[in-house]
N, C-alpha and C positions, 0 to 999 in steps of 0.2 A: 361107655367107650365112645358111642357117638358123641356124646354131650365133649371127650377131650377131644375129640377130633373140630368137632364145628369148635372149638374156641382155640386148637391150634391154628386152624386157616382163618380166623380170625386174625389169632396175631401174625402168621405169613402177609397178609395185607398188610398190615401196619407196616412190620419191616419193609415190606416192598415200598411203602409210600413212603418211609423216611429216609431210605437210598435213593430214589427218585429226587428227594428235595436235595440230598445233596448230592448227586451230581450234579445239579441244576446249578447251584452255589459253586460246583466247581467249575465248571464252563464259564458261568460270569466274569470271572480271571480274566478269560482270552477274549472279551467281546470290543474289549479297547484296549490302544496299547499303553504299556508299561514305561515303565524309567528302561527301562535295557533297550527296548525300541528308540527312545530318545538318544542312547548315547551310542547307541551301531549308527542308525541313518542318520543321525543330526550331524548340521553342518555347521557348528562352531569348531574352531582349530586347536592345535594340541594345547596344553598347558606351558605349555612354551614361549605362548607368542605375549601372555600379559601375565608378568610374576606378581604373586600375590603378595599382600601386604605384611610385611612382618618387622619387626625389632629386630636391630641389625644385629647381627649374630649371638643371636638367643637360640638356646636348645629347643626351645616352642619350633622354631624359624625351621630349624634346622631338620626336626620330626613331620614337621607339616609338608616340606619338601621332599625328604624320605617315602613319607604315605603318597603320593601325589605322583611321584615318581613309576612306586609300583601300581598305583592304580591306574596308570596309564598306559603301563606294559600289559595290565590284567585287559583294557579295556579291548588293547592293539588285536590278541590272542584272541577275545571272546567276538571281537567284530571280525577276523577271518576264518573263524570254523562255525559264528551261528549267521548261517544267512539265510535259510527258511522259517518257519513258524514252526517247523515239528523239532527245528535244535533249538529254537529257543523256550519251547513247554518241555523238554527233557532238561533241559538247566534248570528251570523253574522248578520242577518235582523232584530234582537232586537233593542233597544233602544242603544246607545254607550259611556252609563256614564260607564259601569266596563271594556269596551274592554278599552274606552282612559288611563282609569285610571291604566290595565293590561300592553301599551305598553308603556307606559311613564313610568312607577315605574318599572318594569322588569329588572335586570341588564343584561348587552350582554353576560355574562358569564354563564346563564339560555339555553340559546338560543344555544350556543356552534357553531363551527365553522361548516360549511357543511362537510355533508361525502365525497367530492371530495376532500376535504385540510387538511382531518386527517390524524395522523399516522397510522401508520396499528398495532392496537391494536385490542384486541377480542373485539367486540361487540355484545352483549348476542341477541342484539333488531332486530325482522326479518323484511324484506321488508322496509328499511329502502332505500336504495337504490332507489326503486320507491319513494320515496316523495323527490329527489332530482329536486328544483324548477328551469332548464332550464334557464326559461326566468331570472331568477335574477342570474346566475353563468353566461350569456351569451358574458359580459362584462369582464368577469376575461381574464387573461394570462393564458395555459395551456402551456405545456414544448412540443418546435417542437421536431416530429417525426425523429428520425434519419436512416437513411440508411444501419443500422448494422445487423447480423442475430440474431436472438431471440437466447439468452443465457438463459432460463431457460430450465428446466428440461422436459420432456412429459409428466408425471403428477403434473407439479408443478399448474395447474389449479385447477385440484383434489384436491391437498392440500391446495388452497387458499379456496376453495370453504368450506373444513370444517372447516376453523376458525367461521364460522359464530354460529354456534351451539355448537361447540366443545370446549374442554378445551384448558388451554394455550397453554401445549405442540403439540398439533394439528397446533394450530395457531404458535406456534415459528417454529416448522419444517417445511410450508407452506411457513412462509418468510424468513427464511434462504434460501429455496433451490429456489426461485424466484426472480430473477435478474431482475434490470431493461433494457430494451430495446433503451434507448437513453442514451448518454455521460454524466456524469455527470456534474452538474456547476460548477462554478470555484470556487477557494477555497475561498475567501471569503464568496462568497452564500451558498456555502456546510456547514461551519462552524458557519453560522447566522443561516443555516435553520434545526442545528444539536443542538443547543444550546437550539433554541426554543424548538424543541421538547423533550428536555431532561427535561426540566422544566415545559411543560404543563404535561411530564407524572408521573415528580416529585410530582405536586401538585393535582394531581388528583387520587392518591396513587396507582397508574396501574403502571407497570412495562412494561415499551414500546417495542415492538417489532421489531427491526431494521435488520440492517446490521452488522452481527460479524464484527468488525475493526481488521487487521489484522497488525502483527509486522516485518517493515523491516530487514533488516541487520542494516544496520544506526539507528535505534530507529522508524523511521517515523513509523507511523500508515497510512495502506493503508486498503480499503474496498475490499471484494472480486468480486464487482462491480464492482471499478472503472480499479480493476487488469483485469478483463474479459472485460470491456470495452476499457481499454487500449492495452490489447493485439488481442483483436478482428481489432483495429483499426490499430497498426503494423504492421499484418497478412493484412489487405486490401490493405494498402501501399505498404509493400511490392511486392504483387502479380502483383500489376498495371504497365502495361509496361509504362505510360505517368508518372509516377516517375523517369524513367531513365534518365543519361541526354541529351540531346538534340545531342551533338555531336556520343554520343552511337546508339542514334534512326537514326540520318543521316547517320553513319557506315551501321547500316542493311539496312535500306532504299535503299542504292548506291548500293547494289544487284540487286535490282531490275530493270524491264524493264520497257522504256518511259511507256511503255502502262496498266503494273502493278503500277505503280506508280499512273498517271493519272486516270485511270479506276478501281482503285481499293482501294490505301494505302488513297488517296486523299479525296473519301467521306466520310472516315468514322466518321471524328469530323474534327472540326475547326486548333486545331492541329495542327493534322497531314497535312493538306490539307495547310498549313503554313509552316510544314518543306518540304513536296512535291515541295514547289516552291522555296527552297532555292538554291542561284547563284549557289550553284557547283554543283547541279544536270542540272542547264542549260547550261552548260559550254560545254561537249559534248552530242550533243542532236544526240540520233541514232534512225532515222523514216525509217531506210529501212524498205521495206514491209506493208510498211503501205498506203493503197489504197484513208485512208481518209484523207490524206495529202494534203493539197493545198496551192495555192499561200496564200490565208487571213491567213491560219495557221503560217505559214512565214512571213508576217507581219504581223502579232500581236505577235509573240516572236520576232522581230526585234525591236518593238515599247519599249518592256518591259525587253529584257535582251540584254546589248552592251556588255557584258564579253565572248560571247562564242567564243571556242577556238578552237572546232569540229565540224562537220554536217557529218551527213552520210544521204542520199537520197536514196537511190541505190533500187531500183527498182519502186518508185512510180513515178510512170505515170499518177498522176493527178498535177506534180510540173512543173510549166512555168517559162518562162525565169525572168518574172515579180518579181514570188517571191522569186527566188536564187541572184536575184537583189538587194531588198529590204534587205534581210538577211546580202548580200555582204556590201553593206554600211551604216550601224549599228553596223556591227562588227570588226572594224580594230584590233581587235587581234588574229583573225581566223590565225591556225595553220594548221588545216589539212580540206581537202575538198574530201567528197567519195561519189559516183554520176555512179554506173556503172547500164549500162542498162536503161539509162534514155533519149531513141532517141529522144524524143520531145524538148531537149535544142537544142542552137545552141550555138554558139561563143559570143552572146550578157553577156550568164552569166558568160563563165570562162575569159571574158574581166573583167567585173565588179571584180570581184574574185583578178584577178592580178592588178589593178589598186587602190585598195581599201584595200586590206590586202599583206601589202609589207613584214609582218612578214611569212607568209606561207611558210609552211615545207613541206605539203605533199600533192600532187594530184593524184587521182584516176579515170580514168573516161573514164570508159573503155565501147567500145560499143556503142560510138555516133559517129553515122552515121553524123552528120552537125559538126562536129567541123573541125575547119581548122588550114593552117598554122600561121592566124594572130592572135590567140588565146597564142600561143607557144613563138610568139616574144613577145607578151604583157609580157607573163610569165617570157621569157629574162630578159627582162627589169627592172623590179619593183622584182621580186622576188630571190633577188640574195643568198637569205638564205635556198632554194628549195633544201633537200636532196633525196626524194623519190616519183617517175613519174613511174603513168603507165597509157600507153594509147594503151592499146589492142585492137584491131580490130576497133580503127579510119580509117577508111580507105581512108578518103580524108588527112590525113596526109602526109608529105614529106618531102625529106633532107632538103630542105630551112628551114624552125619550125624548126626541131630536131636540124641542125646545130647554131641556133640563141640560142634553149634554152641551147645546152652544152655551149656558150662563154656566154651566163649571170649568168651561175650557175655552180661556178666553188667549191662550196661543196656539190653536187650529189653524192649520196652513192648508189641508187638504181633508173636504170630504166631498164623498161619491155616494149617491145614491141610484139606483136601477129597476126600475117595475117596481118600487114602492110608492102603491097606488094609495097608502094613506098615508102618506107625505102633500103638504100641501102650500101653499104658497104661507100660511105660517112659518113654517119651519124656515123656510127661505129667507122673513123678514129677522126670525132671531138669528139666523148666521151674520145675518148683513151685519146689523147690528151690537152681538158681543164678542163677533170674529174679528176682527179691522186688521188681522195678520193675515187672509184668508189667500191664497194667491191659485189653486185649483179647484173648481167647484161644478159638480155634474148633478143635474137631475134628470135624467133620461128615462124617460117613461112614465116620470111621477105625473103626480095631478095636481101640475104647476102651471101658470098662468101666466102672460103678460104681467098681469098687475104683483105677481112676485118679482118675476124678474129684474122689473124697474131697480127695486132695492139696491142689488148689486151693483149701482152705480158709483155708491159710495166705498168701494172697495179700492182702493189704488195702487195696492201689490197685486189687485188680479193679474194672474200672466194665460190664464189657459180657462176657458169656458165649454163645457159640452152641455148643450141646449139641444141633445136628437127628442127628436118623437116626443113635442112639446105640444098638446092638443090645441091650448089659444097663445100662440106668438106671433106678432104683427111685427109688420118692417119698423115701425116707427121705436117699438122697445130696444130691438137690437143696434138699430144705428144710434138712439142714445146711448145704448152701453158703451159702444164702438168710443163715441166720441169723450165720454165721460173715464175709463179704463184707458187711458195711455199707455201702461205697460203691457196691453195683452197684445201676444205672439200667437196664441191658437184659439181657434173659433168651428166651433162644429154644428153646424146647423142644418143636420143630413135629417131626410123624413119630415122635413119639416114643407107643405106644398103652399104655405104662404109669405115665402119667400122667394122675389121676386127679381128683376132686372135692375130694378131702381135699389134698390136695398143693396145689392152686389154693389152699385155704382160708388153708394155712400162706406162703404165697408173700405171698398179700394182706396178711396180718397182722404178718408179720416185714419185710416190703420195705418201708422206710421213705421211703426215696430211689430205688424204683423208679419208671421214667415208661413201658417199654415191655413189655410179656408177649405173645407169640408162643405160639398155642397151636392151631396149624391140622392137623388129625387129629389128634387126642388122644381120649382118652376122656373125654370132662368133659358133663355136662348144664345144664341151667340153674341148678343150685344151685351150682356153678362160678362161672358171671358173677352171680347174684344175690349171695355173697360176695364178691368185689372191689368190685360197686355198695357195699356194706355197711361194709368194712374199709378197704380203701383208702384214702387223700386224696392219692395222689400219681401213681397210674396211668393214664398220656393214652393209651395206645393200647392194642387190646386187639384181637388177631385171632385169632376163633374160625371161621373158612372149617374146610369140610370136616367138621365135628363134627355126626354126622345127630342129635344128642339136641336140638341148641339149638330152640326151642320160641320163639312168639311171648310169650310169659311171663317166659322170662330175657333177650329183647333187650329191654322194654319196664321190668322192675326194674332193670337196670342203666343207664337212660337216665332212669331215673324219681330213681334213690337219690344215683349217684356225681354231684359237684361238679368232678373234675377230667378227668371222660372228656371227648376229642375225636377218638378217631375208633373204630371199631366194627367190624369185620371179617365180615361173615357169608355168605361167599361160597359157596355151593351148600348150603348150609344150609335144608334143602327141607320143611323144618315149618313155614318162617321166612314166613310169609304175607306177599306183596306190598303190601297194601294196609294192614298192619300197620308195614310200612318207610315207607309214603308218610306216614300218620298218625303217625310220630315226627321224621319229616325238617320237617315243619310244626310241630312240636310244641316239637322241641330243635333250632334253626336252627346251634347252636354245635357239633354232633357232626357227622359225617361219616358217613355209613353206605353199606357197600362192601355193594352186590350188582351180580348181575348190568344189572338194569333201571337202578341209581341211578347204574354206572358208566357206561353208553351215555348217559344222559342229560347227563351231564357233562362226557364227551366232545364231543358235540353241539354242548352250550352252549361251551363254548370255542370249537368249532371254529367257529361263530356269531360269536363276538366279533372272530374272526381272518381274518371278511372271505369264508367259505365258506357256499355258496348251495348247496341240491340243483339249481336252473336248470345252476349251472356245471359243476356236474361232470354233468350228463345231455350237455350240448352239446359237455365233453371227451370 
């Protein structure tokens, strides 16, 4: 007995859960409206106003107007006794002889099309909007959103909103000044869907409410729509810098640094991050200073670009010999190679370098401590198209290298050496010798001689000489270079204390195409710079720093005499009166005069023009 009991209230739940589901199902009826809601509140007109199409006096004709008739008497009836929801769910739960009989005889033209696909016409009928039935429009096409800015007016809401109550003119000035927010279709569909409504409002005797069409030059009829949408869309294109073209965008792009490029132009769209990796921005790739550089960086631009034609390293100290390696042979059309300050290479990478790119013009690489002489002969060898070498403070370097690289590279136009103290005046006679293209040439610091430097006489593209901190140089070597070197323009002979007045004299007077002289500690007095004011017509720069004889006497003849000085060096020059500098800075606005006081000043004044306040930086 219990056992039928627990398995009646068993099935009591059931039935309660299956009356449950359908009352649920019968509620859903009422939750949108119906075709009988469409034809009580719709505001299309009787059946009277546009007769239907028929065969002229066919019995079809004749029955269809018959039906049409009483379904319109039936409609009359049922829109003045249901005008709340509880008579029209008591019709519904009636019997369904006059509802079948109501939608089967009803013509569609009754019914009229939803308020989402009419014109925008007054419609007198309120709340009309709410009985728009969701789930049966849910299926239609509605017109995509487009991405332009709202071209109507700030109260053009305002004025849509009293078409609903208000007279025509309400409603005409409401859609006039209310634009639509997406592109128009195309002319076809503009013109099927301009047509329709000219003739639903033709026959409905309402006078439709649209878009003024407006008149080109050429006759065309354009809308003030599709002109606002049109020029809304010019103006976007316009403005878009990913409209420009491609070769314009890799113009500004090439401004930019590896690391703005990468780190920056790169993320911001697919694009851009496409013309970022285009071949001539990898062509010369500059990672100096860059700490996050390593060998894997190096191969995998080795893997993916064999076009480059420069590298610069120069200071990163996470780059091994491995991946200058890697880079080296992948890229046989490498041109220039710069790598200074990078002691962690050895000879393994500028081997690979010359054996792998025979095209190479230029090497840099200066400040490795492991590079040797067998690096220099490789260079000999394979690189015979080598114009410009510097190897600055290598210091395991020596005349063996330097002499192998002047007889393999006989169109060298520039090499520099620096504190390479086994560099010797050898090395000096084979550049003279198998360079005759040579037009820059430094030995600074080496352990070179007069009797090397004589050499360079025979040079006559020389343009530019740096002879600093030459242990044996006498006046007599330098003024035959002077005389001998027609073409040189610069001359550096700072640190050098055997150089003297007489030497200046001969320098002034034989340097015809001189423009720079370098003379800071030297031995020279004022009768030094009063002969170049004197001699000269061709020397713009002139630095006597550090020479305790310069006297307010030789800065003030040489500022008084010379026609082609513009700048004046006299940097701790402590004879050199201050207010003796201020009265020629006033005096000769066209010279530049380096001291102490006249460079703070100047710095100042820039740093002034650049937006810098003493307030700001007290408050940082």
């Amino acid at each position: 007995m219990g056992h039928l009991l627990s398995k009646n209230g068993y099935r009591l739940k059931k039935r309660t859960r299956k009356l449950r589901k359908k009352k649920r199902k019968r509620n859903c009826l009422f939750q949108g409206p119906c075709m009988l809601c469409f034809i009580v509140h719709g505001s299309s007109g009787s059946p009277d106003d546009e007769p239907l199409e028929s065969s002229g006096g066919s019995s079809a004709a004749v029955a269809a107007s018959a039906v049409s008739a009483s379904a319109s008497k039936l409609a009359e009836r049922y829109a003045s006794s249901l005008g709340s929801p509880e008579a029209c769910a008591h019709f519904l739960l009636a019997p369904h002889a006059e509802l079948a009989l109501l939608s089967a005889s009803v013509p569609a033209k009754l019914l009229g099309p939803p308020s989402l696909f009419r014109p925008a016409v007054a419609v007198p009928t309120p709340g009309l909007a709410e009985m728009v039935c969701k789930r049966k429009c849910a299926e239609l096409q509605r017109c995509t959103p487009c991405k332009q800015p709202r071209c109507a007016f700030p109260d053009s809401a305002e004025g849509a909103g009293a078409t609903g109550g208000g007279g025509a003119a309400a409603a005409d000035t409401a859609a006039h000044r209310l634009l639509p927010l997406c592109s128009l279709p195309s002319s076809s569909s503009s013109s099927s869907s301009s047509s329709a409504t000219s003739s639903s409002a033709s026959s409905s005797g309402e006078e439709a409410v649209g878009v003024v069409p407006l008149q080109r030059d050429n006759g065309e009829s354009t809308s003030p729509a599709s002109e606002c949408s049109r020029a809304t869309t010019d103006t976007t294109d316009a403005s878009c810098i990913n409209h420009l073209p491609s070769s314009i965008l890799l113009k500004v792009f090439s401004h930019l640094t590896v690391r703005e490029r990468c780190l920056g132009a790169s993320l911001v769209c697919k694009y851009w991050r496409d013309l970022c990796l285009d071949f001539q921005f990898w062509k010369h790739i500059d990672l100096s200073g860059l700490q996050q550089v390593n060998d894997e960086l190096l191969v995998k631009i080795a893997s993916r670009r064999q076009n480059v034609t420069e590298v610069n390293i120069s200071d990163c100290r996470n780059v091994q010999d491995h991946g200058v390696c890697s880079l080296a042979s992948q890229s046989p059309g490498l041109l220039k190679y710069t790598a200074y300050r990078c002691k962690q290479l050895s000879d393994l990478s500028l081997c690979t370098i010359a054996t792998h790119c025979p095209l190479l013009v230029k090497v840099h690489v200066g400040n490795q401590d492991k590079l040797t002489d067998h690096a220099l002969k490789l260079l000999g060898q394979h690189c015979s198209e080598l114009k410009d070498v510097h190897l600055g403070q290598c210091y395991n370097i020596s005349d063996e290298g330097m002499v192998a690289l002047a007889k393999g590279c006989p169109k060298l136009q520039r090499i520099y050496m620096q504190e390479n103290k086994l560099v010797t005046d050898k090395s000096v006679k084979a550049f003279a010798e198998h360079c005759p293209e040579l037009q820059f040439v430094g030995f600074m610091g080496c352990s070179v001689t007069s009797q090397g430097v004589i050499h360079l006489t025979g040079l006559r593209n020389l343009t530019s000489l740096d002879l600093r901190h030459i242990s044996e140089l006498n006046n007599e070597t330098v003024m035959e270079v002077v005389r001998k070197c027609r073409n040189l323009s610069s001359l550096n002979l700072c640190l050098n204390w055997s150089i003297n007045d007489r030497c200046v004299e001969i320098i002034a007077k034989e340097g015809r195409r001189l423009k720079e002289l370098y003379l800071v500690s030297c031995k020279i007095t004022d009768y030094a710079l009063i002969a170049i004011g004197q001699y000269s017509s061709s020397i713009e720069t002139v630095d006597a720093g550090w020479c305790k004889d310069i006297t307010d006497q030789g800065a003030t003849q040489i500022a008084k005499s010379s026609k082609s000085l513009r700048y004046l060096g006299l940097m701790r020059c402590d004879k050199v009166n201050e207010e003796t500098v201020e009265r020629l800075v006033l005096q000769y606005p066209h010279i530049v005069f380096s001291t102490v006081m006249q460079d703070c000043k100047r710095t100042l004044e820039r740093a002034y023009q650049m937006g810098w306040s003493p307030n700001n930086s007290a408050a940082s």
